[in-house]
N, C-alpha and C positions, 0 to 999 in steps of 0.2 A: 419438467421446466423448473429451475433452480433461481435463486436472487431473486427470489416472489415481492419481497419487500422493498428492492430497489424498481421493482417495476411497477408496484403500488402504488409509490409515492411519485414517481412522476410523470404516470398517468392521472393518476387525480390534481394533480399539478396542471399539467397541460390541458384538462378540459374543464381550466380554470376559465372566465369569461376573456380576461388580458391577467395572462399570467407572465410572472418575469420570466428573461433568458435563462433557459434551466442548462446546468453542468454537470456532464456527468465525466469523472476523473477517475484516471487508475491505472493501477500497471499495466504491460503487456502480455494478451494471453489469459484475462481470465471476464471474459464473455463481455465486454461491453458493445463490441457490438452484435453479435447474436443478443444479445439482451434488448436491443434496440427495435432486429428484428422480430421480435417476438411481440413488442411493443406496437410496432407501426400498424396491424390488421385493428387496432381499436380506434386509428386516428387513420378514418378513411383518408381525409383529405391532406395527403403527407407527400415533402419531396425529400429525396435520402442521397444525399453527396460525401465522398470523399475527397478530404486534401492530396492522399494517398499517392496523388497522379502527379507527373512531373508538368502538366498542365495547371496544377493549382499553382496559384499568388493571388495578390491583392485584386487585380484585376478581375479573376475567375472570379472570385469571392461574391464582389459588385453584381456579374451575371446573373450567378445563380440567384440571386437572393432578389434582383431585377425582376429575374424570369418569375420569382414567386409570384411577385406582386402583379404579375399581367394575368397567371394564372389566376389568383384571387379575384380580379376586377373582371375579366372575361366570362369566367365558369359564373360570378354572382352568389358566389361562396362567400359568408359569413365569416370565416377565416378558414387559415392554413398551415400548419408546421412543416417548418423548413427543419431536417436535422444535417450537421453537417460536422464528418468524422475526419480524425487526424488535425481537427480546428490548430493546432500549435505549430505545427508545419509553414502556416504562412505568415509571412514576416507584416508585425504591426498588422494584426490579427484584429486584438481589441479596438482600436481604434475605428478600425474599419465598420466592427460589430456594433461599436456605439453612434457613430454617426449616424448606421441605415435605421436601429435601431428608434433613435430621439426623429429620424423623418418619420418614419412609419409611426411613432407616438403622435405625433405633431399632425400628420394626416388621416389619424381614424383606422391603419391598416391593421390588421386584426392578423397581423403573424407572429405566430408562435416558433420561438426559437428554441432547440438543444443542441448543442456543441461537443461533440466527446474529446478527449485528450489523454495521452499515456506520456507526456511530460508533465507531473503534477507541477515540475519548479515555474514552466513558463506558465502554465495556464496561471498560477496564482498568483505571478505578477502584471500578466495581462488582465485581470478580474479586479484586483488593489487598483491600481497604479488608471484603467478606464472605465472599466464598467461598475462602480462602487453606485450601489443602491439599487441596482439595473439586473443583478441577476439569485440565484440559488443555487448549490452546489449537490452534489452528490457524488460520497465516493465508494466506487467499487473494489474493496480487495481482492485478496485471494481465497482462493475456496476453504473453508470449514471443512473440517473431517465430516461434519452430519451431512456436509452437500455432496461430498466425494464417494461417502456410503451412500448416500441414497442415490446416485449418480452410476454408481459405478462396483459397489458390493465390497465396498474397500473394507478393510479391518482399519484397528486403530494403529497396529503396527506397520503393518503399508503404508497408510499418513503420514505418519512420523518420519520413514525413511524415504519416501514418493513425493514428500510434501500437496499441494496445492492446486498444480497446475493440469485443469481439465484437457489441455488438449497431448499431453503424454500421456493418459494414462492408459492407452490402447499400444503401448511400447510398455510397458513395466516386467514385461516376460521375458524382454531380450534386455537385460540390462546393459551390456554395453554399447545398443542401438541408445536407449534410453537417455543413458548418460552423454552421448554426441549430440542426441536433439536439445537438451537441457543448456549442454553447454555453446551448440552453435545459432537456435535459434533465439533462444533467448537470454542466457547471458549476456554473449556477443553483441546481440542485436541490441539487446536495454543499451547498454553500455555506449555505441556506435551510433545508434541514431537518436537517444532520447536523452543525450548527456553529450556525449562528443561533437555532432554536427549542430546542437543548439545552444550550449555554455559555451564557454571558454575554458581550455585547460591547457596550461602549457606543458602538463607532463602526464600525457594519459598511460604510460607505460606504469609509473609512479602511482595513479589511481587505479588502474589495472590490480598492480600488487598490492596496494591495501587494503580491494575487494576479496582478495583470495586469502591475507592473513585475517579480515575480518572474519571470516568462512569458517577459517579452519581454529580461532578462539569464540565461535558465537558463545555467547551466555559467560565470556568471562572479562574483567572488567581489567583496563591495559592503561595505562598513561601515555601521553602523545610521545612521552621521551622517551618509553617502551619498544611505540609503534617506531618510530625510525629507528631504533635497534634493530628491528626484525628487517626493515626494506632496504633491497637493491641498489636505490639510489636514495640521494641526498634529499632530504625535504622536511623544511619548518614546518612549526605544530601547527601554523596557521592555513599553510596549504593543507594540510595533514585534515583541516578540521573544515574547512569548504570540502573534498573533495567527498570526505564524508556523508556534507550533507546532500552534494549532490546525488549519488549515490542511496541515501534515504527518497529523494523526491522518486527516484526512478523506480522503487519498491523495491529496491535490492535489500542492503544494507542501512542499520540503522545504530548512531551510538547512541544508547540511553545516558539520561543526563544521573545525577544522584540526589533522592530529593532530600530538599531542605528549604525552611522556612525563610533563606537569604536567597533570593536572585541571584547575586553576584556567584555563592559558592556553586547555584547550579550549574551556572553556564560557565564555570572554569572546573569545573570536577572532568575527572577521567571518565572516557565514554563506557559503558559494556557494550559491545559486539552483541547485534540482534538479527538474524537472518531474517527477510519479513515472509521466507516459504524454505523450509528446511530442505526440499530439491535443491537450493543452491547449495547446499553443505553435499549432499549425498553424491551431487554428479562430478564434483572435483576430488572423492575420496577414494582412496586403492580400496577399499572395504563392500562388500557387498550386501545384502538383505539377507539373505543364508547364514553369511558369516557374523555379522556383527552382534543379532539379538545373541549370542554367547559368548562376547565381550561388556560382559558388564558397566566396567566404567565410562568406555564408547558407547556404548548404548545409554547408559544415564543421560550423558552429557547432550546426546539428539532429543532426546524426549524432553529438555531441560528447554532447549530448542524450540522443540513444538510447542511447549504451552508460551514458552515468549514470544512466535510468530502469532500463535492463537489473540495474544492481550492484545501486540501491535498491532495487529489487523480492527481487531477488535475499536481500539483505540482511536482509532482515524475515521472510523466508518460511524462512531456513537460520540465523538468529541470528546472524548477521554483524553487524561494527561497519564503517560505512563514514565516509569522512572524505578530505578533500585534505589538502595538503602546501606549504607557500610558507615560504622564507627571502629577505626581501630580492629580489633579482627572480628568486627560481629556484620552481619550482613543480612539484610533482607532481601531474597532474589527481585521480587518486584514489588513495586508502590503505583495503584493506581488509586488517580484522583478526578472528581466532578464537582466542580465549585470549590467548596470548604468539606468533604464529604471524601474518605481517605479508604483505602484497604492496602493492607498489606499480605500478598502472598508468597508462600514456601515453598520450592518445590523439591521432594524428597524423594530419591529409587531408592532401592531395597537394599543397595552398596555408600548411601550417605549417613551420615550422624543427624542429626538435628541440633540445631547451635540454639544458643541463648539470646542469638540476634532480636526475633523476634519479641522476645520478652521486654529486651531495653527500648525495640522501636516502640512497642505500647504505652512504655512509661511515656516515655518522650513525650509522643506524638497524639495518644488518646486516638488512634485509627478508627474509625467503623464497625467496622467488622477485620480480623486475622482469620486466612485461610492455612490450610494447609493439604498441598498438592499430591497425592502420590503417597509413600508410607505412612499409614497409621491416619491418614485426612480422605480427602476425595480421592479415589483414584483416578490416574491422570485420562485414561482412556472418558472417564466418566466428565471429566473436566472441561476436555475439548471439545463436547457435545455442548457444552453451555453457553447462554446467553449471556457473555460478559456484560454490558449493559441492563441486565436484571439485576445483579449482584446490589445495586446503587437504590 
């Protein structure tokens, strides 16, 4: 049993006396709901729905959550958790959740809510924009190399090139089986149903290719007027830069911002390319796991990878701000931040120099604590075992 901690906390959550609407968010494909049911045998008294169905809308919604209530009143049940998955599926979701919600406040009903969701963009504008003070979040990444080893006997270098996702890794033997499920069920799928049938995009061919040049430069830093050099078709930086972030909400792709103590220069700086589970790099590449560990520089540049999905992940899951570093040609690969409380990390293979970036960022910046990843610092293997939010 893996995500002990996210099951922790909202169990002890839910057998709060009236505990708020608890949310649990995340990509697709790395256990939330198996982690749900791993959950529900401690809260006897539980009903378990999916959106999932082409039966779900507003309507169904009303029922289920009806049916709770007769259930609770009938049985003479103290309370009852209602969970209900795929929650972003139905249209004007929150609203619907705040209204039953403020009745059942208003009437004494002791129902306990959790909603799972793998569009984090809707859920967290359904959460702002209706249920503000109403609820608690929880997000589920992607798997840890320590949950994939203890899951599955992985090394660190299967991680690196396998990335994240529990439900391939009983394919990793037949690798071009491997890389069709990667890319049909879950690329496609992210991409199809948790970004195309719920935003708006008028050019998904266009965010299509930007997901696959993101891919194929993870870990290296591109300006918007780059990125349309590289695409297909015609497209300003500004579409260039939503399309992006939709793309981050899905757990695909992420651009890091660059930090700096001006706002303004963060959110106009050039993105770097962050895979948020380096299986996305691996299953769009002609290279294979045999081949590539004696490609050195290909091989640096994935592991450079891993430990940037490791911080991301990391990041979202412990409310971390993450972010790089460049003046001129000095560079810091990452800059993670909590509060006022800084670190900057290096990450170094056995085929890199070590710049003087670091140095300049210290003066600068006065960071925390400077790491350094991989040659001559932590080894990276030993890295990705760690509790990025210890670090703090």
């Amino acid at each position: 049993m893996f995500k002990r901690q996210p099951i922790n906390k909202l169990s002890a959550r839910l057998r709060e006396p009236r505990s708020f609407i608890q949310v649990l968010m995340g990509p697709r494909q790395v256990g939330k709901t198996t982690l749900v049911y791993q959950l529900l045998p401690d809260l006897p008294n539980s009903i378990y729905e999916s959106a999932d169905t082409m039966a779900a809308n507003a309507v169904w919604l009303e029922q289920i959550w009806e049916g709770a209530r007769v259930r609770l009143q009938l049985a003479g049940m103290k309370e009852i958790t209602l969970v209900v998955d795929e929650i972003q599926k139905i249209g004007n979701w929150s609203e619907i959740v705040k209204k039953l919600w403020d009745e059942d406040t208003r009437l004494g009903n002791n129902i306990k809510v959790l909603l799972l969701g793998s569009s984090c963009l809707l859920m967290q504008q359904g959460l702002t924009e209706s249920l503000t003070g109403r609820f608690e979040s929880t997000y589920l990444g992607h798997w840890s190399f320590l949950e994939m080893q203890e899951a599955f006997g992985w090394t660190a270098d299967q991680f690196v090139w396998y990335g994240g996702y529990p439900g391939s890794a009983a394919l990793i033997f037949d690798e071009p089986r491997w890389k069709k499920y990667i890319s049909d069920s879950l690329i496609e799928t992210s991409i199809s149903k948790d970004i195309l049938m719920l935003s708006r995009v008028d050019k998904p061919a266009l965010m299509k290719r930007l997901f696959e040049i993101g891919c194929i430069y993870s870990g290296q830093i591109l300006s918007y007027t780059k990125i349309v050099g590289q695409l297909l078709d015609v497209g300003n930086t500004i579409t260039l830069s939503h399309y992006l972030y939709l793309l981050d909400t899905a757990g695909l792709l992420a651009g890091i911002e660059k930090y700096s103590s001006d706002i303004i220069r963060k959110r106009s700086s050039s993105p770097k390319f962050q895979v948020h589970n380096t299986a996305l790099i691996s299953a769009q590449s002609n290279n294979t796991f045999d081949k590539i560990k004696y490609q050195p520089e290909a091989w640096g540049r994935i592991v450079e990878s891993a430990v940037g999905a490791h911080l991301l992940n990391a990041s979202l899951e412990h409310g971390l701000k993450l972010y790089y570093w460049r003046h001129r040609n000095e560079e810091v690969d990452f800059v993670i931040e909590k509060r006022s409380q800084v670190i900057g990390i290096e990450v170094k293979t056995n085929t890199q120099k070590v710049t003087g970036g670091m140095k300049s960022f210290q003066e600068k910046y006065k960071p925390e604590k400077i790491l350094l990843v991989g040659k001559s610092g932590i080894p990276w293997q030993e890295f990705l075992k760690m509790d990025v939010g210890s670090l703090f």
